[in-house]
VOFI-566395 format. One line per 3 residues: number of its first residue (from 1); their letters; for each residue x, y, z of N, C-alpha, C, O, CB. Coordinates in pm, 1 decimal. Each point is the difference from the previous one (the first is absolute). Glycine has a CB too. Example, Ala and Ser with C-alpha at 12.3 -4.5 7.8 and 13.67 -1.06 7.14 Angstrom:
2
1 = AS = 1319.0/-569.0/780.0/-89.0/119.0/0.0/90.0/120.0/0.0/103.6/-1.9/66.5/-292.8/-115.4/58.1 ~ 154.2/222.3/-196.6/82.0/119.0/6.0/-77.0/109.0/73.0/50.9/110.8/16.9/67.5/-173.6/-231.4
# end
This chain:
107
1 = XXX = 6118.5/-2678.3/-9703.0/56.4/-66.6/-116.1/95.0/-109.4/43.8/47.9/11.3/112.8/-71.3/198.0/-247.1 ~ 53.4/-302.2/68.3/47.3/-127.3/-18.7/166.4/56.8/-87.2/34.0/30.6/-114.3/-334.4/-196.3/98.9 ~ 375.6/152.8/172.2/126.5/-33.1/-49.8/60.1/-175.5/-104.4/118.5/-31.6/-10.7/-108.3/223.8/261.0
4 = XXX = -82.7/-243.0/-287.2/21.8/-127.3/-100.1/6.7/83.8/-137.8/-13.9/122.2/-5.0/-135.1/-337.2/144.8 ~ 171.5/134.9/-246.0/-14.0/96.2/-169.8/-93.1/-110.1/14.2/-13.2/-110.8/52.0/249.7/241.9/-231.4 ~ -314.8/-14.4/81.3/-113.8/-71.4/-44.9/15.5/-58.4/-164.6/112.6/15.2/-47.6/-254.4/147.5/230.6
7 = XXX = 73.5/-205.6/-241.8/-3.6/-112.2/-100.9/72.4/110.9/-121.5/87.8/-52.6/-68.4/-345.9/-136.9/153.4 ~ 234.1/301.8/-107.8/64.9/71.8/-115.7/151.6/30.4/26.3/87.4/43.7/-74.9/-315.6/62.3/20.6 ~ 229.8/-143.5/184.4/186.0/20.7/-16.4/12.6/146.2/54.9/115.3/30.2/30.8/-49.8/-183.0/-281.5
10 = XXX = -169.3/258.7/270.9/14.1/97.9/88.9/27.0/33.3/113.7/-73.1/-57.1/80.9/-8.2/56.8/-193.0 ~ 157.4/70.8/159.3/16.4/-14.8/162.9/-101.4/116.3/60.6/-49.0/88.1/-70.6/330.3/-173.8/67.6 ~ -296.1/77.0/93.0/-112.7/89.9/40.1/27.9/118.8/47.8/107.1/26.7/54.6/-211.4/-196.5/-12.9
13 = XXX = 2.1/257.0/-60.0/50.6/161.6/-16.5/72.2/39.7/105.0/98.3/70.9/-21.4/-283.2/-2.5/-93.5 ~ 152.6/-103.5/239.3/107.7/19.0/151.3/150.2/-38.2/-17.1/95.0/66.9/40.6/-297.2/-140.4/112.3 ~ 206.5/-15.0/-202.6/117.5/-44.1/-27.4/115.9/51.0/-101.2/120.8/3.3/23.7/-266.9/-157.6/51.9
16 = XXX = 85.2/189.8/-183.8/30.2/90.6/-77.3/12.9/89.4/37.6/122.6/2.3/11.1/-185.5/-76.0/-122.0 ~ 11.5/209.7/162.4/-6.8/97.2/32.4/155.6/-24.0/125.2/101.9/68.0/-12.0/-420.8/-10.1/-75.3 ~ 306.9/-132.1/162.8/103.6/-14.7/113.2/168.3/-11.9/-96.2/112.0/43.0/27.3/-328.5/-202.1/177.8
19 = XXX = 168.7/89.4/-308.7/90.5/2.9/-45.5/97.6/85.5/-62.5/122.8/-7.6/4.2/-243.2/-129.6/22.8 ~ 44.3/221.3/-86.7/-12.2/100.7/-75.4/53.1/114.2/101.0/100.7/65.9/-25.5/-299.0/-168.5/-133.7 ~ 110.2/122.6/293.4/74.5/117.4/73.2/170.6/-28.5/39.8/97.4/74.9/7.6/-357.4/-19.6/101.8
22 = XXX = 236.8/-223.4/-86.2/118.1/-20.6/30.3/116.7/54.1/-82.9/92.0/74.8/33.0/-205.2/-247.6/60.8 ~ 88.0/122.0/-195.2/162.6/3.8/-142.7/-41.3/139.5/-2.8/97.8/48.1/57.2/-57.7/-298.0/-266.9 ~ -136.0/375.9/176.6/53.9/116.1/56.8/101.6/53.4/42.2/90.6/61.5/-56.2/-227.3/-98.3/75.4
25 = XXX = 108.6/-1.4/127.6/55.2/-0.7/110.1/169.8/-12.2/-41.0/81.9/89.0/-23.0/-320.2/-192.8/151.9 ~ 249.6/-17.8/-127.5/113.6/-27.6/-41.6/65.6/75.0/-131.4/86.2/85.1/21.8/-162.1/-287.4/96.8 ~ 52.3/184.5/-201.8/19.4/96.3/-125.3/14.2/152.0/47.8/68.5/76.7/-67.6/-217.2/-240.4/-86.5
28 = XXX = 66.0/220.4/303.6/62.6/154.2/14.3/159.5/-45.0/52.7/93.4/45.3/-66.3/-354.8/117.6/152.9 ~ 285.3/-230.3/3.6/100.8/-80.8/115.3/108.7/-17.1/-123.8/104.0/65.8/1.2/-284.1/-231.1/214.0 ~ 156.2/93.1/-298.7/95.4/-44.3/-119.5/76.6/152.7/-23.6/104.0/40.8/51.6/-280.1/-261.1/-187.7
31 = XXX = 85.5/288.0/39.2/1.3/138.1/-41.0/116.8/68.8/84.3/109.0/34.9/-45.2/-372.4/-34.0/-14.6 ~ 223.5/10.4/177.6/20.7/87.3/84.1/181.6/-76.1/37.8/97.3/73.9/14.4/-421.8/8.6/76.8 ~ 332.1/-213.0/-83.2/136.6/-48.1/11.0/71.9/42.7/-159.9/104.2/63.1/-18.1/-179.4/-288.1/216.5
34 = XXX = 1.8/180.2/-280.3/88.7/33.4/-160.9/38.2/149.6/-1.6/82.1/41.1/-82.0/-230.5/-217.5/-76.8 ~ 79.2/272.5/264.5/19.4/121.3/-19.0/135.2/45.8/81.7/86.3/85.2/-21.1/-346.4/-62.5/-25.2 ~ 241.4/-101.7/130.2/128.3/15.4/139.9/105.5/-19.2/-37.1/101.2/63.9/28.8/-203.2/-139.4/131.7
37 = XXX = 88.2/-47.3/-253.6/130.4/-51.8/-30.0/87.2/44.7/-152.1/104.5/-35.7/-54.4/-218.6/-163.0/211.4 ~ -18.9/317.1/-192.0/58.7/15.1/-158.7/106.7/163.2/68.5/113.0/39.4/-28.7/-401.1/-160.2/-213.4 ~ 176.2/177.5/343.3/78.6/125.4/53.2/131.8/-58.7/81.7/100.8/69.1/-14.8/-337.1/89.1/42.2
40 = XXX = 247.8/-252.5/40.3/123.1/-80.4/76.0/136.1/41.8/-136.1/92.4/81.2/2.3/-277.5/-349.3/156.8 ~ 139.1/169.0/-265.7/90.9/-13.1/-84.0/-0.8/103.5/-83.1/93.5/-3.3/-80.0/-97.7/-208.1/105.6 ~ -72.3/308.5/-36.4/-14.7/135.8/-78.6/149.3/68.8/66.5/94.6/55.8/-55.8/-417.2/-22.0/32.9
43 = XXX = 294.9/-66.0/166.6/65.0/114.6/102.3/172.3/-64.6/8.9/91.1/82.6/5.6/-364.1/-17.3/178.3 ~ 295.9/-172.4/-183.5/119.0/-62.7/8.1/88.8/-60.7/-155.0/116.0/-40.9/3.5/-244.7/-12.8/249.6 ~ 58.0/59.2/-359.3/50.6/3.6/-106.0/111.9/91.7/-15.1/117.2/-36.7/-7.9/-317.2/-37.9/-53.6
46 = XXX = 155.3/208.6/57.3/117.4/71.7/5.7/133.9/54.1/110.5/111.6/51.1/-9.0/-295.5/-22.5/-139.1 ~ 75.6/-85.0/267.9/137.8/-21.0/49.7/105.9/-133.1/5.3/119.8/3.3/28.3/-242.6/163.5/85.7 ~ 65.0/-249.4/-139.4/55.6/-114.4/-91.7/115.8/49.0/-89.0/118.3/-11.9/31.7/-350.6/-95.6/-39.8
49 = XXX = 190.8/160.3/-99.0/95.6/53.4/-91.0/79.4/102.0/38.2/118.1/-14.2/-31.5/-252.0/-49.2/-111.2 ~ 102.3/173.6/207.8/85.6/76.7/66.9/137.1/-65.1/55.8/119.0/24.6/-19.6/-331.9/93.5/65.4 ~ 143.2/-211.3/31.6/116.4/-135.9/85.6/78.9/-53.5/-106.0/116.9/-11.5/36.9/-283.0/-94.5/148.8
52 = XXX = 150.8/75.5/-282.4/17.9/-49.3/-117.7/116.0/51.0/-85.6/100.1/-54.9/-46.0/-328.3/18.8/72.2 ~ 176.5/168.4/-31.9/123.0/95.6/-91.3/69.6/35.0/102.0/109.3/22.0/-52.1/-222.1/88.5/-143.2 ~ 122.8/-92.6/293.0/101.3/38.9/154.9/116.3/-137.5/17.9/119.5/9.9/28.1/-369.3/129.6/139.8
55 = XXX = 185.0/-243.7/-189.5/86.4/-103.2/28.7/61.0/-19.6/-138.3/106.8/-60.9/6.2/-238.1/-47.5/196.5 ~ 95.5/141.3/-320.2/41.1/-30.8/-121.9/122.3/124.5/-1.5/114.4/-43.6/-12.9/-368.2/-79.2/-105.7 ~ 240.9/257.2/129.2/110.4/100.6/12.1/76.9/-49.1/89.7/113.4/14.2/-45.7/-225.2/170.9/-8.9
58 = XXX = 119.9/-244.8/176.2/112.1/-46.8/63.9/69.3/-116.7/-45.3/120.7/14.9/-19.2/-219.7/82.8/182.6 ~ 41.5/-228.5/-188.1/52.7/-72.1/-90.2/93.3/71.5/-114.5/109.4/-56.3/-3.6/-308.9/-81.0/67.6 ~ 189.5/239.5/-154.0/86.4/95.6/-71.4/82.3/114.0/62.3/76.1/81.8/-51.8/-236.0/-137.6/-96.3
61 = XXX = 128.1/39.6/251.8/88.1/99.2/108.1/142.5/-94.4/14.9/115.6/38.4/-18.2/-353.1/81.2/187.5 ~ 189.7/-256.7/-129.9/113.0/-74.2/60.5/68.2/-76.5/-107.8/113.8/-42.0/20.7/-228.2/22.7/200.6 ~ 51.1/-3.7/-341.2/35.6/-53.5/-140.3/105.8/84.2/-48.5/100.6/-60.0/-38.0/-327.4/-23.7/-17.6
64 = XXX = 227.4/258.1/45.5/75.8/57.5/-16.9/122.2/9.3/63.3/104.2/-15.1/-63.7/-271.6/73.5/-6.7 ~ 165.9/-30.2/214.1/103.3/-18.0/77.3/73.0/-72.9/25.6/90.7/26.3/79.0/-174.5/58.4/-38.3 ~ 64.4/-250.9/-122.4/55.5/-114.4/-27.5/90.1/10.1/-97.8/122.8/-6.2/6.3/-296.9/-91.6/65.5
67 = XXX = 85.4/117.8/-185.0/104.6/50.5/-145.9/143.0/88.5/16.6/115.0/-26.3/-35.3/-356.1/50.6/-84.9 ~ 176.7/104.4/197.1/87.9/134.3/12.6/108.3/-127.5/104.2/118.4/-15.2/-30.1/-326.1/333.4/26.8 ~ 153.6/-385.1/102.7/156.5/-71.7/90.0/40.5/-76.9/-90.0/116.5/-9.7/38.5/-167.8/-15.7/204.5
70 = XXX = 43.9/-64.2/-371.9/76.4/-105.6/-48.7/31.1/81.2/-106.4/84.7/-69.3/-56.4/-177.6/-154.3/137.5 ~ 81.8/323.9/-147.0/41.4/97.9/-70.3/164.1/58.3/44.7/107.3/-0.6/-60.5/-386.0/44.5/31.3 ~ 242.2/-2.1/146.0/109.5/39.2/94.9/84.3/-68.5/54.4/96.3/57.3/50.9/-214.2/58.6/-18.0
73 = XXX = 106.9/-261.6/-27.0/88.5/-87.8/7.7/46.6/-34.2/-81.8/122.7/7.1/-6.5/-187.7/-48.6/130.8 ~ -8.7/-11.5/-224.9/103.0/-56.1/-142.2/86.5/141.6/-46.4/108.0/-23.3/-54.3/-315.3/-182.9/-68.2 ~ 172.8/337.6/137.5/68.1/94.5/-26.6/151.1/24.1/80.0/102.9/48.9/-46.7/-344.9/22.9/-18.1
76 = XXX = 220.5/-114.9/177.1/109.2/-14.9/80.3/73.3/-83.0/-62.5/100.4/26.6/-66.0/-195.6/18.8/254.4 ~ 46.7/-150.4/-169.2/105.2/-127.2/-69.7/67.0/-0.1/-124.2/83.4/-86.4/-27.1/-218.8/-34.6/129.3 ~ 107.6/203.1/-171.8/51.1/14.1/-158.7/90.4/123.1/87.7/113.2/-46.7/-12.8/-344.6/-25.1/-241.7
79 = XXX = 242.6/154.5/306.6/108.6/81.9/68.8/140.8/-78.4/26.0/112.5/-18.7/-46.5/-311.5/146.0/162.3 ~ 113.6/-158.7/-10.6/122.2/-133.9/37.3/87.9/-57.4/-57.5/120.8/-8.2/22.3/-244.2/-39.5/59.7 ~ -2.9/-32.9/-232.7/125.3/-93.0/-39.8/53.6/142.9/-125.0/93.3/-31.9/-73.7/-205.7/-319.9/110.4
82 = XXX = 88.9/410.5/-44.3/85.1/77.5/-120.7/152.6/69.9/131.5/118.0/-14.4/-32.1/-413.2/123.4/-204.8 ~ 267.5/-62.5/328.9/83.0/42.4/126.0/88.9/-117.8/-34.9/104.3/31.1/-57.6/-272.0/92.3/262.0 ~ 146.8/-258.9/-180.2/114.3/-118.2/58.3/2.1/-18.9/-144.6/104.7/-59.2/-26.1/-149.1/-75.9/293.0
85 = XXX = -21.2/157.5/-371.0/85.0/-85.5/-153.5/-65.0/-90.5/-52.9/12.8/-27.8/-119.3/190.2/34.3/190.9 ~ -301.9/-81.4/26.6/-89.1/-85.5/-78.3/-107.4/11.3/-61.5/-80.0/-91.3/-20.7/159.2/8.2/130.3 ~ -89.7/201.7/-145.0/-111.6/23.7/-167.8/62.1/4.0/-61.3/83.1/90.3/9.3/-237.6/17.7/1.1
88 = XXX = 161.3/-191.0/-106.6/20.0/-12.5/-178.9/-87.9/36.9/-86.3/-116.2/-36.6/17.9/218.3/-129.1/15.6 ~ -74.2/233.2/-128.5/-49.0/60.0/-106.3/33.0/-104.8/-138.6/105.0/-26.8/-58.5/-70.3/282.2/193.3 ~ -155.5/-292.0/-151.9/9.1/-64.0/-145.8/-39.4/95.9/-124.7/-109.8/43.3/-35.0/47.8/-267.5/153.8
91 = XXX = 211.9/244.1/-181.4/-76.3/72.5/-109.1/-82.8/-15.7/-75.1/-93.8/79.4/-7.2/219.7/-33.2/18.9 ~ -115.2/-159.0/-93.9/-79.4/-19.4/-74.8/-119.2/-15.1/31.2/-88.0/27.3/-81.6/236.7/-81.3/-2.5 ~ -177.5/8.0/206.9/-199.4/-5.1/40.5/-19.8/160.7/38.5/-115.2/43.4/-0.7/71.5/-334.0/151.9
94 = XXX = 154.4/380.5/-117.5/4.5/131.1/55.1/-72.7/57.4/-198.2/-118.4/4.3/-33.4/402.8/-0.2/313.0 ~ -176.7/25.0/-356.6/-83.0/-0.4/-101.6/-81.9/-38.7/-65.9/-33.7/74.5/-92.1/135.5/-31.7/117.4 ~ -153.6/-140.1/-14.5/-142.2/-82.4/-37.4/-148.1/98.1/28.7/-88.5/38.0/-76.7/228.3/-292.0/163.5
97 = XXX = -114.2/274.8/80.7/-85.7/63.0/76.0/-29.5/133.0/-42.3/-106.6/48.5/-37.7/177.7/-183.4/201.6 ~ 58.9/192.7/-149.1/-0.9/159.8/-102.7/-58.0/0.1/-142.4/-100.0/71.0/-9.5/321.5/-14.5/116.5 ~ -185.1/-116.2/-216.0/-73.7/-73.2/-132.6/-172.0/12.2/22.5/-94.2/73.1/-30.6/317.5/-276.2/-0.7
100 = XXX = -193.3/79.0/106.3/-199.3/-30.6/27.9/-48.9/158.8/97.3/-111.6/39.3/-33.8/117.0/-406.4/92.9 ~ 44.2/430.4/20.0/-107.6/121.8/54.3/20.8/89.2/-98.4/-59.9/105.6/20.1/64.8/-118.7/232.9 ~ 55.5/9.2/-347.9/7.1/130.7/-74.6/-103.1/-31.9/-125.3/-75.8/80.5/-54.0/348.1/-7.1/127.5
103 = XXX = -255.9/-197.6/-101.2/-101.0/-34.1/-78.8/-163.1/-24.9/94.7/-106.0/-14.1/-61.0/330.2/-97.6/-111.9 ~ -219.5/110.9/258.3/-156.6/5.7/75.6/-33.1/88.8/-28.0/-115.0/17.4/-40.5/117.2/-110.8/206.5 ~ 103.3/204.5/-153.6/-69.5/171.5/70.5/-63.4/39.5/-155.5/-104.2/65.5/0.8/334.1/60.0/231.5
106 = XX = -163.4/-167.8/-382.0/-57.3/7.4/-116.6/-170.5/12.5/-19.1/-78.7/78.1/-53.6/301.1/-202.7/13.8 ~ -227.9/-2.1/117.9/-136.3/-53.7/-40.0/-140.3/24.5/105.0/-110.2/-43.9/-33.0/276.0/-140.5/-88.0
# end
């Protein structure tokens, strides 16, 4: 047979057929990578996320321990200045505050 096409635009059955085993071929090869790579990421997804929530609890590990130190400092410091005299007490915003939480706790 005559590798040329002939006048109908057919390619000839060898050729076809070659072709045909070929993309097979390939199509198992394809398959067989889409399969590798779906178990790859099947298998590392969750440890992905595992990694994920581990680094996210420490981020709130050290978030906390931030708060609890500037907690503990500004707590100090209101010691201090009431110790040496320099906290002032404004009454009237002192009762304002009392007013408004007593009316929160209402509602």
């Amino acid at each position: 047979m005559s590798t040329t096409r002939s006048i109908t635009g057919r390619e000839p059955v060898k050729d076809v057929g070659a072709k045909r085993v070929q993309t097979a071929k390939g199509a198992e090869s394809s398959q067989a990578t889409k399969a590798a790579s779906t178990t790859a990421t099947a298998e590392t997804a969750p440890t992905r996320i595992a990694e994920s929530v581990q680094t996210a609890a420490k981020l709130m590990d050290v978030a906390e321990q931030e708060l609890k130190r500037a907690d503990e400092e500004k707590l100090e410091e209101l010691k201090n200045a009431i110790k040496d005299g320099r906290f002032k007490v404004n009454p009237d915003k002192l009762a304002a505050r009392l007013v408004a939480d007593a009316f929160d706790d209402l509602y």
